[in-house]
C-alpha positions as a Markdown table, in Angstrom:
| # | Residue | x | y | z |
|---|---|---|---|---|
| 1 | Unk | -9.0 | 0.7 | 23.6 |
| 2 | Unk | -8.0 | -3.1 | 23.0 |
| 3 | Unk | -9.9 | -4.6 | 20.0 |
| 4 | Unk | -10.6 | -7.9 | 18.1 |
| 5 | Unk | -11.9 | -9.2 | 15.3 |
| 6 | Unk | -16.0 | -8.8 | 15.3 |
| 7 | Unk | -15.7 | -12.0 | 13.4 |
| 8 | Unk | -15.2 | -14.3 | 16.2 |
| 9 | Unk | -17.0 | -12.6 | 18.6 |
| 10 | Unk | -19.8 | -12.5 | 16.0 |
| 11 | Unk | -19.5 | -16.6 | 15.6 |
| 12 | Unk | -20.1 | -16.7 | 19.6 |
| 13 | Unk | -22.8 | -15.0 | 19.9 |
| 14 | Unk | -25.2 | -16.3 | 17.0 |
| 15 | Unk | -24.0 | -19.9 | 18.3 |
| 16 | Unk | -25.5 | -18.3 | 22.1 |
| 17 | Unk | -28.5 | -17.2 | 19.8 |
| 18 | Unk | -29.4 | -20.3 | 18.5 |
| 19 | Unk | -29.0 | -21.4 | 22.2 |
| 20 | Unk | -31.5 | -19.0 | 23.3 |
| 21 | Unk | -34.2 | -19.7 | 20.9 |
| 22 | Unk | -34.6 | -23.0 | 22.0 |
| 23 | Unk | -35.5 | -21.2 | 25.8 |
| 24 | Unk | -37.8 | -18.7 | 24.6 |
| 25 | Unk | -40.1 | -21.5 | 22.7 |
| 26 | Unk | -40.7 | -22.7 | 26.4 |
| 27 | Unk | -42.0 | -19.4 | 27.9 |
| 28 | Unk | -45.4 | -18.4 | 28.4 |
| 29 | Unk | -46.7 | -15.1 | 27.2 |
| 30 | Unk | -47.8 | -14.5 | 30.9 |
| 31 | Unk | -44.1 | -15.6 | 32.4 |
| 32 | Unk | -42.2 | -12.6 | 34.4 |
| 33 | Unk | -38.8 | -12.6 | 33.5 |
| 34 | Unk | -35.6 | -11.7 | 36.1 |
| 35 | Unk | -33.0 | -9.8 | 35.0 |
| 36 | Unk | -30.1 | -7.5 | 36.0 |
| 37 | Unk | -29.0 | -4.1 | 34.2 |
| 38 | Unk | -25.8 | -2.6 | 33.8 |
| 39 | Unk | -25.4 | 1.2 | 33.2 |
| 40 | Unk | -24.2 | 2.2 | 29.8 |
| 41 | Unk | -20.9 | 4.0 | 30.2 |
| 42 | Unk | -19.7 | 6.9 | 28.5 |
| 43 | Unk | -16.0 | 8.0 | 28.6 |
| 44 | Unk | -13.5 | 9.2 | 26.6 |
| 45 | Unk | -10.6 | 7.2 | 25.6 |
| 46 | Unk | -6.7 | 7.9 | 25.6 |
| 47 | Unk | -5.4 | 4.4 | 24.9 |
| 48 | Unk | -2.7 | 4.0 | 22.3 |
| 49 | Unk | -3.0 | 3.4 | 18.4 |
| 50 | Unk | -0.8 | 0.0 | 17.6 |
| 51 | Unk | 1.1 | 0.0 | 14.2 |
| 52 | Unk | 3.6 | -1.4 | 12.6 |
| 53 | Unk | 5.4 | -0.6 | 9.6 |
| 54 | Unk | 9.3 | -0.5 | 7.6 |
| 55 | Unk | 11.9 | 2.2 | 8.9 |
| 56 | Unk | 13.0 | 4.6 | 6.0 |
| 57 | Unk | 14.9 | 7.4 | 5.2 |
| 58 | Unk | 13.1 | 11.2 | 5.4 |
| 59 | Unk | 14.2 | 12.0 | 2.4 |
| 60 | Unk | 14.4 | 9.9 | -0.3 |
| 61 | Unk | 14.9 | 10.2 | -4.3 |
| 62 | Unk | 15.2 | 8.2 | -7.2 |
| 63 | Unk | 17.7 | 9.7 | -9.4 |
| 64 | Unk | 17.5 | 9.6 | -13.3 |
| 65 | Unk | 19.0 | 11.7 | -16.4 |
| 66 | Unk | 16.9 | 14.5 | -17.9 |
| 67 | Unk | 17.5 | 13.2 | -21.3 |
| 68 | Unk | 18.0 | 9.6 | -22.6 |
| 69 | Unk | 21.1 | 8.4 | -23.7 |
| 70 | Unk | 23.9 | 5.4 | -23.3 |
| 71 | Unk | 25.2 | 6.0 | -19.6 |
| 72 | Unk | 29.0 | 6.8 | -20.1 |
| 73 | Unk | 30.4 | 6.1 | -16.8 |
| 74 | Unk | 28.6 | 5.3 | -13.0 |
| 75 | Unk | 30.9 | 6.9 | -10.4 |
| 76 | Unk | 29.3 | 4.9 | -7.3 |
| 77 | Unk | 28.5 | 2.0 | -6.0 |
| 78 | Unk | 25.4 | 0.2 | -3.9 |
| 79 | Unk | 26.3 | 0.9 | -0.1 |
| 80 | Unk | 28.5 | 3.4 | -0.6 |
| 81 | Unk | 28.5 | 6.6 | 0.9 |
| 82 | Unk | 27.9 | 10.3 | -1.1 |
| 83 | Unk | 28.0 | 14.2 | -0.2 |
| 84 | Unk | 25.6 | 16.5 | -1.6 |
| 85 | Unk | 26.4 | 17.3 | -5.3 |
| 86 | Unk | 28.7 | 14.6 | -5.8 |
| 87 | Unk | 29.0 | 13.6 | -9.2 |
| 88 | Unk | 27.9 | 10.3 | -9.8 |
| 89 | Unk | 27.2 | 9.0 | -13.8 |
| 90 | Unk | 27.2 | 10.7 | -16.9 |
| 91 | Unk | 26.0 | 10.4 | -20.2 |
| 92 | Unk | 27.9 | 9.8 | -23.4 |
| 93 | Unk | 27.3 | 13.5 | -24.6 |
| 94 | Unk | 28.3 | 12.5 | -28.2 |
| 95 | Unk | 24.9 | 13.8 | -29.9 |
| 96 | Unk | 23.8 | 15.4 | -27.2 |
| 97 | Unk | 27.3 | 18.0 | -28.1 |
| 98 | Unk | 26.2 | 18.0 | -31.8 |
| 99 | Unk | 22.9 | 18.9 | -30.5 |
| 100 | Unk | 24.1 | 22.1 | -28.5 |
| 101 | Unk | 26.7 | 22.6 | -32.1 |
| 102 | Unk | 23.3 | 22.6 | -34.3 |
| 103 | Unk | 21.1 | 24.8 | -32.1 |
| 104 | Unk | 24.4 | 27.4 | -31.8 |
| 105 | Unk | 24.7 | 27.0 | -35.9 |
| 106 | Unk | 20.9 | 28.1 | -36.2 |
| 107 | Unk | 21.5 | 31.0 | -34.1 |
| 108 | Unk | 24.3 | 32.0 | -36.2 |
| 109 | Unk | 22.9 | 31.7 | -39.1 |
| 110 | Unk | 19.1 | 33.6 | -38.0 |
| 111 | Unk | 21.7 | 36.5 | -36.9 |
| 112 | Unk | 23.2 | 36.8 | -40.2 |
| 113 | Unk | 19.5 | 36.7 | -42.2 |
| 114 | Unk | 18.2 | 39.2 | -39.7 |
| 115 | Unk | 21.2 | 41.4 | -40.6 |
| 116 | Unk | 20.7 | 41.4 | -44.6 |
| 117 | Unk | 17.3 | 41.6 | -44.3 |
| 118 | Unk | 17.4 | 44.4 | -42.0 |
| 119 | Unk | 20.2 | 46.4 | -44.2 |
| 120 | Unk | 17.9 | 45.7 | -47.1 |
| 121 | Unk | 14.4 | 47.3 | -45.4 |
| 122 | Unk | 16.3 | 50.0 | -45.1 |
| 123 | Unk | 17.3 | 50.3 | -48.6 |
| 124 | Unk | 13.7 | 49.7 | -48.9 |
| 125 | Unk | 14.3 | 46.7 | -50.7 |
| 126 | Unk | 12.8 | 44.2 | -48.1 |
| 127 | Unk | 9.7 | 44.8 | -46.3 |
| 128 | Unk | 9.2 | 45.1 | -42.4 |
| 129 | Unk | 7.5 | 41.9 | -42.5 |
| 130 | Unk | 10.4 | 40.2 | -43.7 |
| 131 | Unk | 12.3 | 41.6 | -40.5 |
| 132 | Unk | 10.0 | 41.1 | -38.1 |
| 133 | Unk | 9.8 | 37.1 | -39.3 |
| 134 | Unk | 13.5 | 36.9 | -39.1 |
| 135 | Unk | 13.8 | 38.8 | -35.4 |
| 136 | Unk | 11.5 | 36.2 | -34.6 |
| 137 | Unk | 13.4 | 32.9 | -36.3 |
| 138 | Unk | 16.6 | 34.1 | -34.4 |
| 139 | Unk | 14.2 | 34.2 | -31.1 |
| 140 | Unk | 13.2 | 30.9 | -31.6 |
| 141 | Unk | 16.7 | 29.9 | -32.1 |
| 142 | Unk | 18.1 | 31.0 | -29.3 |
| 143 | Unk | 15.8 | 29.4 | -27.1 |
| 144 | Unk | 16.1 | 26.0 | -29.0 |
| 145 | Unk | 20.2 | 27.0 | -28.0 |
| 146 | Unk | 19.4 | 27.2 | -24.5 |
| 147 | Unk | 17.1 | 24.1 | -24.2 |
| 148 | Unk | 20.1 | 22.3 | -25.8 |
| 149 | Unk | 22.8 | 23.7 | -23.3 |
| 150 | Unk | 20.1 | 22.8 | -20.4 |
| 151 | Unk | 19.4 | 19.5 | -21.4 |
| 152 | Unk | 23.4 | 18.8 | -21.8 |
| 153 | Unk | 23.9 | 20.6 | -18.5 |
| 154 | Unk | 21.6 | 17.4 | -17.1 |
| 155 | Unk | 23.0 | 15.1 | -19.1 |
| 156 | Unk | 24.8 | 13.6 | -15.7 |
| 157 | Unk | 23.7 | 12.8 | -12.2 |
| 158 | Unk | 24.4 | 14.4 | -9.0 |
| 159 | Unk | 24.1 | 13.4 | -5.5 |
| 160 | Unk | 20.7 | 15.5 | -4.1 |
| 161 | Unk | 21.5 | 15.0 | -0.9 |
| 162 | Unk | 23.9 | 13.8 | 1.3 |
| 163 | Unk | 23.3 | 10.4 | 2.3 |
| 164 | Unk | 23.9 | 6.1 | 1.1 |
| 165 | Unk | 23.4 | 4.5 | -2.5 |
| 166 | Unk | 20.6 | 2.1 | -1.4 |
| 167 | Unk | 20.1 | 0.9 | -4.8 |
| 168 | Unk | 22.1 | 0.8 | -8.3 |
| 169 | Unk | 19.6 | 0.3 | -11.1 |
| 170 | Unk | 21.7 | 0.4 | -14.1 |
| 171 | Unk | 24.8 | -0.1 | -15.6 |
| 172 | Unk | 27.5 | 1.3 | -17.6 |
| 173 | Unk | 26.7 | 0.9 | -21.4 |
| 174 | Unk | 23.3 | 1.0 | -20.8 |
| 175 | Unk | 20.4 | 2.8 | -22.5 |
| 176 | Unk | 18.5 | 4.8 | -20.5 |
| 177 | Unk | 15.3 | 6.9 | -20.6 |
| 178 | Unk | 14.8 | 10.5 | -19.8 |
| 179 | Unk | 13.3 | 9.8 | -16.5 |
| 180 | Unk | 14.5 | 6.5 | -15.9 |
| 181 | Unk | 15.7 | 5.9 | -12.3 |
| 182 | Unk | 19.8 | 5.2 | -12.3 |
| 183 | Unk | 19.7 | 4.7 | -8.3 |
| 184 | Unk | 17.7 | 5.0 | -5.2 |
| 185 | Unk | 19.3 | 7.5 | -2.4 |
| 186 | Unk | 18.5 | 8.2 | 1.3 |
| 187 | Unk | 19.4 | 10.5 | 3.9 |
| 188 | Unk | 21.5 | 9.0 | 6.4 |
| 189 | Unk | 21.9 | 11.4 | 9.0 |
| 190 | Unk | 20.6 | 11.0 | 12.8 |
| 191 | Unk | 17.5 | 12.3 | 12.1 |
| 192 | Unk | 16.7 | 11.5 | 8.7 |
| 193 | Unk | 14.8 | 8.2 | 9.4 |
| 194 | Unk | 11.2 | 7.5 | 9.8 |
| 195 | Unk | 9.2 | 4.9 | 10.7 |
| 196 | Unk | 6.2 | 4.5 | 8.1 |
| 197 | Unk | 3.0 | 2.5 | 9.3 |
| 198 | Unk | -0.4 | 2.3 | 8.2 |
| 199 | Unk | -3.6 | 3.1 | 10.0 |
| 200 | Unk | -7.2 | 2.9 | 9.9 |
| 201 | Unk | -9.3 | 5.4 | 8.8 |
| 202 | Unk | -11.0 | 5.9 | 12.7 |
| 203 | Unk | -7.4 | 6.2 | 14.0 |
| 204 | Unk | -6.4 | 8.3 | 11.4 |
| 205 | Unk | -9.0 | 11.1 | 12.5 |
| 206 | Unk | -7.4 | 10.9 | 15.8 |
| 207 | Unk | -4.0 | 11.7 | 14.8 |
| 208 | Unk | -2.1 | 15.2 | 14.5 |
| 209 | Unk | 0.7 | 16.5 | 13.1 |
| 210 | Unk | 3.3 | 16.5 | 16.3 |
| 211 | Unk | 1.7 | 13.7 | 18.3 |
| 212 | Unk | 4.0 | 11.5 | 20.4 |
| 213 | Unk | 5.1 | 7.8 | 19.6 |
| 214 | Unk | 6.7 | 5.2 | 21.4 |
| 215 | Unk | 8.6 | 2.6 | 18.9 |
| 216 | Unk | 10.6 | -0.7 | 19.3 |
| 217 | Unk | 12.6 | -2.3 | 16.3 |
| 218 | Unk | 13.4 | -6.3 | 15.6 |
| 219 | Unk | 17.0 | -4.6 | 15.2 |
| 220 | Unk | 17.4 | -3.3 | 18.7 |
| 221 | Unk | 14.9 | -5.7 | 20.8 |
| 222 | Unk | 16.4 | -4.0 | 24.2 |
| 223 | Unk | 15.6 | -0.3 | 23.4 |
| 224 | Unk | 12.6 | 1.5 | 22.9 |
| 225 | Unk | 12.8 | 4.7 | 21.1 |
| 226 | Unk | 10.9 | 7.7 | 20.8 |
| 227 | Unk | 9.2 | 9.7 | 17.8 |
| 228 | Unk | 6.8 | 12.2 | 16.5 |
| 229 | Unk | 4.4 | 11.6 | 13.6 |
| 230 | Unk | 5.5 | 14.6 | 11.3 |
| 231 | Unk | 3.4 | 13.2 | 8.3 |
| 232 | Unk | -0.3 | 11.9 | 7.9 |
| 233 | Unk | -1.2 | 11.2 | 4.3 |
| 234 | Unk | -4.3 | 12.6 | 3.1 |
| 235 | Unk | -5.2 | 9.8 | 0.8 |
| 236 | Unk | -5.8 | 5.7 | 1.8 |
| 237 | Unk | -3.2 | 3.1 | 0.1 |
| 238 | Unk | -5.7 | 1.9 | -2.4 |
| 239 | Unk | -4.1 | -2.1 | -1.9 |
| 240 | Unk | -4.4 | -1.8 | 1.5 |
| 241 | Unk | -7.3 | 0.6 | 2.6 |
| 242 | Unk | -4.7 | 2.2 | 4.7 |
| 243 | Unk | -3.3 | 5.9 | 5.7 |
| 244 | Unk | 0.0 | 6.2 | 6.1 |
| 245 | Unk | 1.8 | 7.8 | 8.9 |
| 246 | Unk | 5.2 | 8.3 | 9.2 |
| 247 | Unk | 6.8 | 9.0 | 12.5 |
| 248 | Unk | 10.2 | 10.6 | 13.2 |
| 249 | Unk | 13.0 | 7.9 | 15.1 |
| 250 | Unk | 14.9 | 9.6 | 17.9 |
| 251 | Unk | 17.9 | 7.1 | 17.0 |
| 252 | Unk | 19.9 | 7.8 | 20.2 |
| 253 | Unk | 22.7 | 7.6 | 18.0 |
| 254 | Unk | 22.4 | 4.2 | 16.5 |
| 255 | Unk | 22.9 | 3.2 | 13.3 |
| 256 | Unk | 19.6 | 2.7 | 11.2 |
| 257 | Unk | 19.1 | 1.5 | 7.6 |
| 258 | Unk | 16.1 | 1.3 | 5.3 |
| 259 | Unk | 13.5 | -1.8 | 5.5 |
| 260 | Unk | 14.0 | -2.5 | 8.9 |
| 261 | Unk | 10.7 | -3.6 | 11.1 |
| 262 | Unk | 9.0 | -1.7 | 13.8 |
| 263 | Unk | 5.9 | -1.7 | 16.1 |
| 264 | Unk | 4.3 | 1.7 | 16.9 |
| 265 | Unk | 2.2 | 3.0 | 19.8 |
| 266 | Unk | 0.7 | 6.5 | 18.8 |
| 267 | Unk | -0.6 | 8.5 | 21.3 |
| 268 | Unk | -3.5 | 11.0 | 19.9 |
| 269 | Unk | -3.8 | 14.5 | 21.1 |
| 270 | Unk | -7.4 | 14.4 | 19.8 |
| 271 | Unk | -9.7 | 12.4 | 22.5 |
| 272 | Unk | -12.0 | 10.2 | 21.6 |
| 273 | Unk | -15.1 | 9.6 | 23.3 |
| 274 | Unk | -17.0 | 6.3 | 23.4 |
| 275 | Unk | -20.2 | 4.6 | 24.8 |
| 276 | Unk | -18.8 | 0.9 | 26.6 |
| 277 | Unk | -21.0 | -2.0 | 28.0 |
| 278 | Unk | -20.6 | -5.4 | 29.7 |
| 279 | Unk | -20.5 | -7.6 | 26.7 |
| 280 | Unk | -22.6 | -10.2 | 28.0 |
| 281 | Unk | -25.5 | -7.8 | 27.1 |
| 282 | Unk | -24.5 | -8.2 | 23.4 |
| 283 | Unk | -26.5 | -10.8 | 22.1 |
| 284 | Unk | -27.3 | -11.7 | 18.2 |
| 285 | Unk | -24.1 | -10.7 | 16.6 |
| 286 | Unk | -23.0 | -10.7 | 12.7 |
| 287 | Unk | -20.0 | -8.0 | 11.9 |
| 288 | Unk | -20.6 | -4.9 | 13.3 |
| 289 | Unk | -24.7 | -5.9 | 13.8 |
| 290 | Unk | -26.1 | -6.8 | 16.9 |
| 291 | Unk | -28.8 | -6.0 | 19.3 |
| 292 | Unk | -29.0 | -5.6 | 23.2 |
| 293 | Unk | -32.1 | -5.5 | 25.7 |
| 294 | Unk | -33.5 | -2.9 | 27.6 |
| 295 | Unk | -36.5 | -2.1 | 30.3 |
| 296 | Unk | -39.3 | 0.0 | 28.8 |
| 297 | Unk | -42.3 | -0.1 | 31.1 |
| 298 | Unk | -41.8 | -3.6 | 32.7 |
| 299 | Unk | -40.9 | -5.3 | 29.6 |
| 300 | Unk | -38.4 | -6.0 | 27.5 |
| 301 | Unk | -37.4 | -4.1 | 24.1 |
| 302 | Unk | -34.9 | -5.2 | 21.5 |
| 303 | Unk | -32.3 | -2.4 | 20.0 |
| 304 | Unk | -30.3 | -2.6 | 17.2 |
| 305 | Unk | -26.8 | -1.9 | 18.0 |
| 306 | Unk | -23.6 | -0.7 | 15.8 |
| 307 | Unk | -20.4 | -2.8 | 17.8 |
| 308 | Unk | -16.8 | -1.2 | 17.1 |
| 309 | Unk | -14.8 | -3.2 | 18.8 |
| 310 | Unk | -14.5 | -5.6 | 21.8 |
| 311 | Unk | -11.9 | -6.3 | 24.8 |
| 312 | Unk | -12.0 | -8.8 | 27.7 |
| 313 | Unk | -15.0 | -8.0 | 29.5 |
| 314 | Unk | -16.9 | -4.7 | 27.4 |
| 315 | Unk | -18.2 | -4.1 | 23.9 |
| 316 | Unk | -18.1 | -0.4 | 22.7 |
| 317 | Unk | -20.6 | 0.5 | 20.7 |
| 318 | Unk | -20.8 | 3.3 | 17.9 |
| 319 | Unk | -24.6 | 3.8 | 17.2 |
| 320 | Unk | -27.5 | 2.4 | 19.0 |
| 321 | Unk | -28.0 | 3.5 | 22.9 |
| 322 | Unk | -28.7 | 7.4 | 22.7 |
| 323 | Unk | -30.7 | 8.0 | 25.4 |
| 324 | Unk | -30.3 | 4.8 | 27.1 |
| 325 | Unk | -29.0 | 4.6 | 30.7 |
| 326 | Unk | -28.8 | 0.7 | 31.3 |
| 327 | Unk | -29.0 | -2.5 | 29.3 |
| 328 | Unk | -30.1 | -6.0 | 30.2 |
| 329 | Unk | -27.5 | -8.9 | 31.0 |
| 330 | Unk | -27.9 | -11.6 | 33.1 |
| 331 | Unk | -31.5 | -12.8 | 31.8 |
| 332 | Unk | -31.6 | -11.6 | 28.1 |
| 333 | Unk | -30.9 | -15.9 | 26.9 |
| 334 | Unk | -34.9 | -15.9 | 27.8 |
| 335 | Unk | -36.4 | -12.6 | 26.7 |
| 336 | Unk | -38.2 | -11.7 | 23.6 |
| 337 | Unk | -39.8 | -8.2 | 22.4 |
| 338 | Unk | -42.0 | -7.5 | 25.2 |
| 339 | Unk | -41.5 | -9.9 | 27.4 |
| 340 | Unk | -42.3 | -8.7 | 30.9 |
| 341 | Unk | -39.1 | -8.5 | 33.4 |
| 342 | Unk | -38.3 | -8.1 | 36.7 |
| 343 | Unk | -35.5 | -6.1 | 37.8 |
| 344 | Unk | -33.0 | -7.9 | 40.2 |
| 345 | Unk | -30.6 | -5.6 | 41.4 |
C-alpha cells in the first residue's frame, strides 16, 4: 500500500474546506442535495514494506583487553585480513607478571602458616580456630592466584572470528582501559552480511522472522539481490522512533563491505487487512483527523474518520466506518449535518 505524507494531503483538503463553507452559507434549510456514494472497500493488503538502510557484517565485535594497561605491540592493521584466534596486540605484562609473582607468594606463604599452625593444634598448642582461619587465608589466596593468571591470560587480543579489521582504534604505547575497544572486526564471509533498515512500528507488526526481501545496492545498480529478515528488534531506536530489521544478503558471490547503501522491499507473511475509499469523499483533513459523509435516512451525517495513509486515487482509513457500506463523494463541497440528499447513482 503506497503512502504519503498526511501533511499535504491535510493542507488540500482544509484549503477545499474553506472552499466549501462559502457554498453551504448559500443553501436553504429546505434545499435537496445530489450526491453519489461509493462502497467502502475492505481487503487485505500484500503490498511490500520500502526500507532502506547500511549493509553490515552478521557478526560483529569490538575487541578490547580485560585489564588496562600500556598496549605492547598491535600485530594488524586497518583492512587487513585475520583467522580466527589470530593474535593480534598485547599488553606490556610488566606488573601485570609481578601481579601473578605476588598472588603465587601469598599462596606460598598461607601454605606454610597453615602447616605450623596445623603441627601446633596438634600439639595442642594452637586452637582449631586458628586452623580453620588459615585453611581459609590460603583459600582466598589461591583464588586471588587464579584471578591474576586469568587476568594475564587476557592480557592480549585475539581475533574472535574470522573476518577484516574495519577499524584500528589505538596505538602502540598507548594507555588503555579494561574494556576499551582496540579495533572493530567483521565477518567477511559470503553470508556474513546484512542489510540493517529501520521500520515503523505498523510495519514492524507485520514482519516475521524468515520473511522474504528483495534488495538493490548504490554499489551494484544492475543487480538485485535477495534476503531474509533473520532479526527484528524488540525495542524502537529511541533517536529515530524506529525498529530495526536486519535482513540476510544473498551476495551471489560479490564482494560486500560495511556502510554500503541499500533499499529494501519486505514482503510480510502476516496479512494485513484494511478498509479503502475514493479519496474525494475525505473532506476536512488535519494529520491523521478528518471526516467523511454518509446517507442516514435521506440526509446527510458527518463521521469522524482516523486516515492512515493515502495513494493516487484512495484514502485507507484505520478507525471510523464500522458498519458503514458507502460514503458520499461527488456532492459532499455542499452538505452539512443533516442536509437532506438525493442519491444519484
Amino acid at each position: 500500500m503506497k503512502k504519503i505524507f498526511l501533511l499535504s494531503i491535510s493542507t488540500i483538503l482544509l484549503v477545499s474546506c474553506g472552499k466549501k463553507a462559502e457554498t453551504k452559507k448559500s443553501l436553504a434549510d429546505d434545499d435537496v442535495v445530489a450526491v453519489k456514494l461509493a462502497s467502502v472497500v475492505q481487503a487485505n493488503s500484500t503490498d511490500p514494506i520500502k526500507a532502506s538502510g547500511l549493509v553490515g557484517s552478521l557478526h560483529e565485535a569490538r575487541l578490547s583487553f580485560k585489564t588496562g594497561g600500556i598496549i605492547e605491540r598491535i600485530f594488524v592493521k586497518e583492512g587487513q585480513v585475520v583467522r580466527k584466534g589470530q593474535l593480534l596486540a598485547t599488553l606490556n605484562l610488566t606488573e601485570i607478571n609481578a601481579q601473578v609473582q605476588q598472588a603465587n607468594e601469598s599462596v606460598l606463604k598461607a601454605e606454610r602458616d597453615l602447616k605450623r599452625v596445623s603441627n601446633l593444634y596438634r600439639d595442642s598448642v594452637a586452637t582449631l580456630e586458628q586452623v580453620q582461619n588459615l585453611t581459609t587465608a590460603l583459600s582466598v589466596a589461591k583464588q586471588s592466584l587464579d584471578i591474576a593468571r586469568y587476568n594475564q591470560g587476557y592480557s592480549k587480543i585475539v581475533a574472535s572470528t574470522s573476518g577484516v579489521i574495519v577499524k584500528k582504534l589505538m596505538n602502540e604505547g598507548e594507555l588503555v582501559g579494561p574494556g576499551t575497544p582496540v579495533f572493530f572486526i567483521n565477518a567477511s564471509g559470503a553470508n556474513d552480511w546484512v542489510l540493517k533498515v529501520g521500520i515503523a512500528d505498523k510495519d514492524w507488526t507485520r514482519l516475521r522472522m524468515g520473511d522474504r526481501a528483495s534488495l538493490t545496492l548504490d554499489a551494484f545498480p544492475e543487480r538485485t539481490f535477495a534476503g531474509v529478515i533473520t532479526n527484528l528488534s524488540q525495542g524502537a531506536d529511541q533517536n529515530s522512533g524506529l525498529y530495526q530489521a536486519e535482513i540476510k544478503i544473498n551476495t551471489q558471490g560479490l564482494k560486500m563491505a560495511t556502510g554500503l547503501f541499500g533499499n529494501a522491499s519486505l514482503f510480510p507473511s502476516t496479512v494485513q487487512k484494511f478498509t479503502s475509499i475514493p479519496i474525494d469523499a475525505v473532506i476536512e483533513g488535519n494529520g491523521e483527523e478528518a471526516f467523511v459523509y454518509v446517507v442516514e435516512n435521506g440526509k446527510a451525517r458527518k463521521l469522524p474518520i482516523k486516515v492512515s495513509g493515502f495513494d493516487n486515487t484512495k484514502a485507507y482509513i484505520q478507525t471510523g466506518l464500522a458498519g458503514i457500506s458507502e460514503v458520499v463523494t461527488d456532492g459532499s463541497a455542499y452538505l452539512i449535518e443533516g442536509t437532506k440528499v438525493k442519491v444519484v447513482r
